[in-house]
N, C-alpha and C positions, 0 to 999 in steps of 0.2 A: 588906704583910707585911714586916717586918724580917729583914734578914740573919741575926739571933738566930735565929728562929724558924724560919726555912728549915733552918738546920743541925739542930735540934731535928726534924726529920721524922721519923716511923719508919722509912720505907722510901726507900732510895736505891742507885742503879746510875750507874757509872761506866764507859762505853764510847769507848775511844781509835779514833780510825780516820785511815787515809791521806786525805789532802785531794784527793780524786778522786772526780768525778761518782758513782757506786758508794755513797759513802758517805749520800748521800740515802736511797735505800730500806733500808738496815743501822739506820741512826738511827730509823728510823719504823718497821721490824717489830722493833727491839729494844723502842720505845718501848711497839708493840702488846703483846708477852710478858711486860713487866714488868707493865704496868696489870694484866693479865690473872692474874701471880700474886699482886700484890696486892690481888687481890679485886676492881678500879673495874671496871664494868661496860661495855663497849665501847660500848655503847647510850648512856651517858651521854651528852649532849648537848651535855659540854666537848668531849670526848673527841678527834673528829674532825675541830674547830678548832683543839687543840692538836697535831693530828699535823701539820698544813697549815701553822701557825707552827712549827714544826721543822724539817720541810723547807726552809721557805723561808731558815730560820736557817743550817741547816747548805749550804745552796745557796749563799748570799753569802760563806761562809767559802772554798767549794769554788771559786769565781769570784773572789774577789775576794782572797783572804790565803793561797793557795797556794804561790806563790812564794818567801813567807817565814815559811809555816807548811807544811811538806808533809804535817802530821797538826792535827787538829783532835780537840779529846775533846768528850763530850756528857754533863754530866751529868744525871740524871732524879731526882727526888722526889716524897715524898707523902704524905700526912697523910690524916686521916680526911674533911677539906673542903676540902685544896688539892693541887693539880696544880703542880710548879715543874721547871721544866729549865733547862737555861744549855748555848749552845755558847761553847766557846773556840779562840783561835787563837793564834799570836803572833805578827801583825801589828800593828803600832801604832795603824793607822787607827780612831779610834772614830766611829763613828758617833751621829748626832744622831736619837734614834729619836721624839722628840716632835714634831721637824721636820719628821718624816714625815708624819705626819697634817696640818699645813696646808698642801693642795694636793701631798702626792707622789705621785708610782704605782709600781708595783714594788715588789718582794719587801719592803722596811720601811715601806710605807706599808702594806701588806698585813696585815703583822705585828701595827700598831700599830692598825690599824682593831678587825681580831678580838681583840688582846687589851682593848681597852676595851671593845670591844662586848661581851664577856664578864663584865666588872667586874674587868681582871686587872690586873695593874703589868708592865712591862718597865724592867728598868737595865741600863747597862751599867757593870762592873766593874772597872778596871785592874787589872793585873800588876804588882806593887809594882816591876818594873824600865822600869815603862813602855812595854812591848815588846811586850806583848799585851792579850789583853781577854776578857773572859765577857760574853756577854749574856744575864741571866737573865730568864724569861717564871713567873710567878707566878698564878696560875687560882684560883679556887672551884671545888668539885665538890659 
């Protein structure tokens, strides 16, 4: 899915939070209320592969870009057949999330198994000042 088309979603939420452990469960029962008012059916069977790529998303930012992000935003999407969210930070460090997948472990090898095993895309995004980053996760539903 293209950038175009992501923005083009009907439905989308924007949650800022403090880059502190805490913001793991906030990100994922915000993620669970919004599906929930837009109708995706929790049973869905993306569903609670994308909460687990969320977590993990928002775990790496909380670990590892805290220092020089003390807030992290998450944003959420969604369309009638796709599921898309992006956490961001402004940490510079991007990550090689394709790299993941031959031979990593941990939270972006993690990321990257489930999002393909689902049929999804993950990118990541720069910050036109080079200073941060989105990594956004893209799903079928």
């Amino acid at each position: 899915m293209t950038f175009t088309r992501l923005a083009a979603l009907p439905h989308r939420h924007v949650l800022t939070l403090p880059a502190v452990p805490s913001a793991v469960r906030t990100a994922r029962e915000t993620a669970q209320r919004a599906l929930t008012e837009w109708g995706i059916n929790p049973r869905h069977p993306t569903v609670d592969p994308a909460l687990l790529i969320l977590g993990e998303l928002v775990t790496n930012s909380v670990r590892h870009a805290a220092e020089l992000s003390p807030q992290l935003t998450v944003v959420y999407a969604a369309g009638e057949d796709t599921l898309a969210f992006a956490v961001h930070d402004r940490h510079p460090y991007q990550p090689l999330l394709y790299g993941a997948v031959a031979g990593g472990t941990g939270g972006l090898a993690t990321v990257m198994e489930l999002t393909l095993g689902l049929g999804g895309t993950a990118v990541v995004r720069t910050d036109a000042d080079g200073r941060g980053k989105s990594i956004w996760i893209t799903l079928p539903l």
